[in-house]
C-alpha positions as CSV (number, residue, x, y, z in Angstrom):
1,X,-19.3,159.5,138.3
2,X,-19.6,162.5,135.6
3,X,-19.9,159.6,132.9
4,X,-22.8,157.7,135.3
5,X,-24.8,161.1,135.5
6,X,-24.4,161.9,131.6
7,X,-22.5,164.8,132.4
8,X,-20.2,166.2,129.7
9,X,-16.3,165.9,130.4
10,X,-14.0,167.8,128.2
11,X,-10.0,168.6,128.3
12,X,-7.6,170.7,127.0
13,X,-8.0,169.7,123.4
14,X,-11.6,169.5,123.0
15,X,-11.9,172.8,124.7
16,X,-9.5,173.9,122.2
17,X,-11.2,172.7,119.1
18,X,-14.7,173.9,120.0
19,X,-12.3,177.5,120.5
20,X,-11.3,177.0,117.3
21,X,-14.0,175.4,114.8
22,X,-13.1,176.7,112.0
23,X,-9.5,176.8,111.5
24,X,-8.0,174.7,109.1
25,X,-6.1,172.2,111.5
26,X,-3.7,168.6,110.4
27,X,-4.1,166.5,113.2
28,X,-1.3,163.7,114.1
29,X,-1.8,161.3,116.3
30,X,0.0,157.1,117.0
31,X,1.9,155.4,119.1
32,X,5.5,155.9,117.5
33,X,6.4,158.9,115.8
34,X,3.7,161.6,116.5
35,X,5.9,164.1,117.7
36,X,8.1,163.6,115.1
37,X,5.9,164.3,112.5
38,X,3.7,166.7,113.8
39,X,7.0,169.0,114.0
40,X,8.1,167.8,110.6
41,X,4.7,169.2,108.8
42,X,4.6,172.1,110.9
43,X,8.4,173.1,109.3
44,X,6.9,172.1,105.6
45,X,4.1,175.2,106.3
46,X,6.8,176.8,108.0
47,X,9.0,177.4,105.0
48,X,6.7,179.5,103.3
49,X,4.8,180.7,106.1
50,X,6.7,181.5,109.7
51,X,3.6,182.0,111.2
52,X,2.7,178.7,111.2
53,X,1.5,177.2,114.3
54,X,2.5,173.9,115.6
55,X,1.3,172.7,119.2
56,X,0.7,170.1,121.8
57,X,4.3,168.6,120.6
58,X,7.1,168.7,123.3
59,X,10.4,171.0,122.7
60,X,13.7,172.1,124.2
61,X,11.6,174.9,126.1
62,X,8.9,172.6,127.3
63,X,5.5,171.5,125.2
64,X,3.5,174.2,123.3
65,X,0.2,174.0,125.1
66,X,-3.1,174.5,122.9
67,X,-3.9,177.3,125.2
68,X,0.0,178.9,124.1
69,X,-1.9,179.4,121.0
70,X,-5.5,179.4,121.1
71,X,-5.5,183.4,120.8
72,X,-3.8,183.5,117.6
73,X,-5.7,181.2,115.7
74,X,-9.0,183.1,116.6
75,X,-6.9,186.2,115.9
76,X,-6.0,185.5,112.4
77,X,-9.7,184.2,111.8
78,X,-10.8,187.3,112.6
79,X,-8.7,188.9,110.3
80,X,-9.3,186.7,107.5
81,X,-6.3,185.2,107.3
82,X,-6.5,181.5,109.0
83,X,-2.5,180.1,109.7
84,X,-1.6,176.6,109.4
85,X,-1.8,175.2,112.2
86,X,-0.7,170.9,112.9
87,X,-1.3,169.8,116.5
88,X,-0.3,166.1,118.0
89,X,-3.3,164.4,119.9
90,X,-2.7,161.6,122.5
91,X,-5.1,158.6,122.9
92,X,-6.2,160.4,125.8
93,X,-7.1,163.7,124.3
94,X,-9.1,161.6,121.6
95,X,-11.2,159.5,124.0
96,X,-13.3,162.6,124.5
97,X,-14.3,163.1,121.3
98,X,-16.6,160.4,120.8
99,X,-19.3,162.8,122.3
100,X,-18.4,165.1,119.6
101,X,-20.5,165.8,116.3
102,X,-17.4,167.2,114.2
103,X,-14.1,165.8,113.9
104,X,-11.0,167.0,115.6
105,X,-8.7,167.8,112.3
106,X,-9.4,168.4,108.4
107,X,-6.1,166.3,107.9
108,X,-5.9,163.9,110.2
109,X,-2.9,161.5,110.4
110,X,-2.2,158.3,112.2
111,X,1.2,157.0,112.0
112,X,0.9,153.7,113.6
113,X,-1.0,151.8,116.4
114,X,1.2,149.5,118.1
115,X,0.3,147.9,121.9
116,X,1.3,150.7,124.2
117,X,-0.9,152.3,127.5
118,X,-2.3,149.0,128.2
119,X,-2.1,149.6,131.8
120,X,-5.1,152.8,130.9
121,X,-7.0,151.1,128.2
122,X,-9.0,147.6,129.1
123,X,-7.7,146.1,125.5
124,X,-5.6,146.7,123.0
125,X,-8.9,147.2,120.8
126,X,-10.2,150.3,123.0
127,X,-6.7,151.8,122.7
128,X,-7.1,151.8,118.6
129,X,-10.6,152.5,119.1
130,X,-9.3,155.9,120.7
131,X,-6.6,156.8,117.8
132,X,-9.6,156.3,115.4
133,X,-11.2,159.0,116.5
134,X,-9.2,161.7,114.7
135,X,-11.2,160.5,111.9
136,X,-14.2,159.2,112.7
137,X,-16.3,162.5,112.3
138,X,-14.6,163.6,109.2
139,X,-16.7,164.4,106.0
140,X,-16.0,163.4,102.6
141,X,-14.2,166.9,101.8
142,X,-11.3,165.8,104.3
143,X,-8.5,163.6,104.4
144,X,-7.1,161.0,106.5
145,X,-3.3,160.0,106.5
146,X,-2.9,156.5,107.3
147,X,0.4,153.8,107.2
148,X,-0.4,150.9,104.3
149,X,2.9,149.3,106.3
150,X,1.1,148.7,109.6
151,X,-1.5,145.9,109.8
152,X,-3.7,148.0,112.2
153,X,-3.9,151.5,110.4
154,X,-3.9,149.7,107.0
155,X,-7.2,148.3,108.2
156,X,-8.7,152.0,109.4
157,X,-8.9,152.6,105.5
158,X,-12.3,150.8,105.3
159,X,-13.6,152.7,108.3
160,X,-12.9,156.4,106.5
161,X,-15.6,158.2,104.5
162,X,-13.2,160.9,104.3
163,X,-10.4,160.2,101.4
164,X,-7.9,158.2,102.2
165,X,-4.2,158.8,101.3
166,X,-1.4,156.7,102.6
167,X,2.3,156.6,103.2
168,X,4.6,153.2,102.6
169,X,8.1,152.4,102.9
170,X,7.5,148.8,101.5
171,X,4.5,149.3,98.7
172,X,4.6,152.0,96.3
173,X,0.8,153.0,97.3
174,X,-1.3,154.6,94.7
175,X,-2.5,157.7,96.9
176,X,0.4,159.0,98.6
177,X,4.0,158.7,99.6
178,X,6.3,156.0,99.3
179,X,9.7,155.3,98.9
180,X,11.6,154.3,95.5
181,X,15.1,154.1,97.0
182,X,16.7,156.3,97.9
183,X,13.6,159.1,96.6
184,X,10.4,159.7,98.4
185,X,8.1,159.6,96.2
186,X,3.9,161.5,96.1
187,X,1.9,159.9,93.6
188,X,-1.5,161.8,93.0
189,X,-3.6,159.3,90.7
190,X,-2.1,158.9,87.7
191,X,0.8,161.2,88.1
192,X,4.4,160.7,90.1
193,X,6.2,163.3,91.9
194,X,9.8,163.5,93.3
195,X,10.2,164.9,96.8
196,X,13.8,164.4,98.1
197,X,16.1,161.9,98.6
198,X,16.9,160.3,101.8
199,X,20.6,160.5,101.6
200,X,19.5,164.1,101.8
201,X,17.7,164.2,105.2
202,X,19.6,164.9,108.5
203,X,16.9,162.0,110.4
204,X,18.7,158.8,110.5
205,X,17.0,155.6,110.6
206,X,13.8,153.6,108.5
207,X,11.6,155.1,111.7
208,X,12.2,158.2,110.5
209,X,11.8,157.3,106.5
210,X,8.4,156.6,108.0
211,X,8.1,159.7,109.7
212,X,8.6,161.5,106.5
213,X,6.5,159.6,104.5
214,X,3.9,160.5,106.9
215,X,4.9,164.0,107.3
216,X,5.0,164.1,103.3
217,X,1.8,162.6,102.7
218,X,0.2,165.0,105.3
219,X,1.2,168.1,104.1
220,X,0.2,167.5,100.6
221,X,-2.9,166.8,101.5
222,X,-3.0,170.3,103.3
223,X,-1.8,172.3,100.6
224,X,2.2,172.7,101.2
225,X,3.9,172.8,98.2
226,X,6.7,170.2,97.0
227,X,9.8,172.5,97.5
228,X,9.0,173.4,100.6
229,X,8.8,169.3,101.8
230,X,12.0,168.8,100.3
231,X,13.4,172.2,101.8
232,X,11.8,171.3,105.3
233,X,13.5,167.0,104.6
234,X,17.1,168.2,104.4
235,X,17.1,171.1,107.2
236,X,15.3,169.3,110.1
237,X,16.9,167.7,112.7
238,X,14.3,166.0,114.6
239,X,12.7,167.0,118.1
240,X,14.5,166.7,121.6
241,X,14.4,163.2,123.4
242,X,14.2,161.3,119.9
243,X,17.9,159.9,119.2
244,X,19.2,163.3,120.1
245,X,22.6,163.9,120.1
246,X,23.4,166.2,123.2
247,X,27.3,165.6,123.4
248,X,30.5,163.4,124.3
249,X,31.8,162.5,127.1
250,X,35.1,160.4,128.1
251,X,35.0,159.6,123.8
252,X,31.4,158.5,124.3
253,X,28.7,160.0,122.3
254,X,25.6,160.2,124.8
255,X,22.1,160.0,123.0
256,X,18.8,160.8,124.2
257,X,16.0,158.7,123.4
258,X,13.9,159.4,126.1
259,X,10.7,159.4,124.2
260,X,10.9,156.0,123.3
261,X,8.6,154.8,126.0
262,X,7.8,151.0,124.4
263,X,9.8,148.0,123.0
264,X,9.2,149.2,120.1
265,X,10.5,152.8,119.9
266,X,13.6,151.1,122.0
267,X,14.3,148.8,119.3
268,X,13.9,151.2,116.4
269,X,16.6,153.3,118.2
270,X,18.8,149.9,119.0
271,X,18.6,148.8,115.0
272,X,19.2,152.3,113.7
273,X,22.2,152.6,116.4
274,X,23.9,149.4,115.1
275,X,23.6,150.4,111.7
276,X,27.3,152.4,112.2
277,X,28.7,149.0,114.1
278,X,28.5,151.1,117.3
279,X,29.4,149.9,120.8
280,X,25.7,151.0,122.4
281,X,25.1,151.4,126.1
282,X,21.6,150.9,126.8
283,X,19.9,152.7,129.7
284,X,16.7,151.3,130.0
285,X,13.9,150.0,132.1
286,X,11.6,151.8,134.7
287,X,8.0,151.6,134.9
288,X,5.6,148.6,133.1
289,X,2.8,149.9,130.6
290,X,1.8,146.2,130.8
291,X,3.8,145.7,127.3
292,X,5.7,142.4,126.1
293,X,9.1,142.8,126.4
294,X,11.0,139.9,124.6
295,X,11.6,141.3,121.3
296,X,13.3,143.7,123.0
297,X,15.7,141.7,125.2
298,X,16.2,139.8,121.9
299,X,17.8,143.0,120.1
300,X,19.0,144.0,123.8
301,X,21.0,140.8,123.9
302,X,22.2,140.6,120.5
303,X,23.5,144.4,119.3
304,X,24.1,145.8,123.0
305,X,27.5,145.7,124.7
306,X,26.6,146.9,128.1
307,X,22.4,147.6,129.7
308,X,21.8,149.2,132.8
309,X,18.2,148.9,134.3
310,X,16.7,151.7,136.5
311,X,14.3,150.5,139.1
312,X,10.9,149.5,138.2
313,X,8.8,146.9,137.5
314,X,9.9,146.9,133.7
315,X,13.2,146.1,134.4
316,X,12.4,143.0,136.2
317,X,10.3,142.0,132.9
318,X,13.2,142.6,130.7
């Protein structure tokens, strides 16, 4: 009805940028991996600079709302002294912004668009439409962070009047990070830089080689220095729910994964989980996002010993 009578409609994070115009922000948004990454660039700042703000990503205390932090940004603008700050944005958060005349994020990064919320958005289309908009409105003296390894992002490049740097695990891209195994790799133009090696990094899993090719790529292109990637790369352990290890019981070593809401995220876990010849449990199932579920019950059937399915409408898909 607000829509109908041309009535503006905001939320928390559109409140929050027009709060906080002028802060220098690196914006993460995608289906897989957000949080990840939007906790990995924050503890890349965070090396040099504890006062770095990270927000709108979930942790072991709950999920730092925008409005946890809204105060110090304007604080330190005040003062002269603007901090870091890299926020995740939903689909949902983004939708609003195609009212806006200014773009949500100086960096903005998109790690993937896979099909996901389908049971919100009317196509598949209108949910990459809404990822798009981290970008949309940004001017040729910002950057956008894009995958070359997915088919949908890859194509975003074209779209971008702001410059384009990418991240690959499979092409060694000539704006960004990739990976020359085992060593991630920034290449600025002409020149070639050494980040860290993966055999280096506590994450576990090509997901998360992803992750920090994203999270590399990002926070060069907002000013962190290349020590303080690789010093961030071998001390973080990842954010809670994503393949966290929270003990063992009865010789079993209980994960949680909770955040891995798609076939996709489920089967990233599932590959990087038989990758050590493990004897994986799977608890899955639940509620349907409208998603297609047979590549999952594919690597369900072929690398799990034992699945049990929690009520829902999912589970009768799978």
């Amino acid at each position: 009805a607000a829509r109908e009578a041309g009535i503006p409609i905001e939320n928390e994070a559109t409140l929050f940028f027009d709060l906080t115009r002028f802060a220098p922000k690196i914006g993460v948004t995608g289906t897989r991996g957000k949080s990840t990454v939007t906790s990995l660039i924050g503890a890349m700042f965070a090396v040099s600079n504890p006062q770095t703000i990270t927000a709108g990503v979930a942790t072991e205390k709950g999920v730092i709302a925008f409005f946890d932090v809204v105060d110090r940004i304007r604080e330190a603008e005040r003062a002269g002294n603007p901090l870091p700050v890299v926020i995740e944005l939903s689909s949902w958060q983004l939708d609003l912004f195609t009212g806006k005349h200014y773009g949500p994020a100086h960096v903005s990064v998109i790690t993937n668009v896979m099909p996901d919320h389908l049971n919100r958005y009317d196509s598949f289309d209108a949910y990459a439409n809404a990822k798009k908009q981290i970008f949309t409105r940004q001017t040729e003296e910002d950057s956008v962070v894009l995958n070359f390894d997915n088919p949908i992002t890859r194509s975003f490049g074209g779209d971008a009047v702001s410059r384009v740097v990418w991240f690959s695990r499979k092409v060694e891209v000539p704006m960004g990070a990739f990976l020359r195994d085992p060593m991630i790799m920034l290449r600025d133009e002409s020149k070639e830089y050494e980040i860290c090696s993966v055999d280096e990094m506590l994450l576990q899993g090509d997901h998360n080689i992803e992750n920090a090719l994203a999270a590399v790529a990002a926070a060069w292109a907002g000013g962190a220095s290349f020590p303080d990637m690789a010093t961030a790369l071998r001390i973080f352990g990842g954010v809670a729910g994503r393949l966290e290890k929270i003990g063992t019981l009865q010789e079993r070593l209980w994960i949680n994964d909770t955040a891995a809401t798609t076939p996709d995220a489920t089967i990233a876990a599932i590959r990087t989980l038989s990758k050590d010849k493990r004897q994986i449990i799977l608890i899955a199932g639940g509620s349907d996002k409208d998603l297609e579920f047979s590549g999952l019950a594919a690597h369900i059937a072929e690398h799990v010993r034992l699945v049990v399915l929690l009520p829902g409408a999912a589970t009768e898909k799978i």
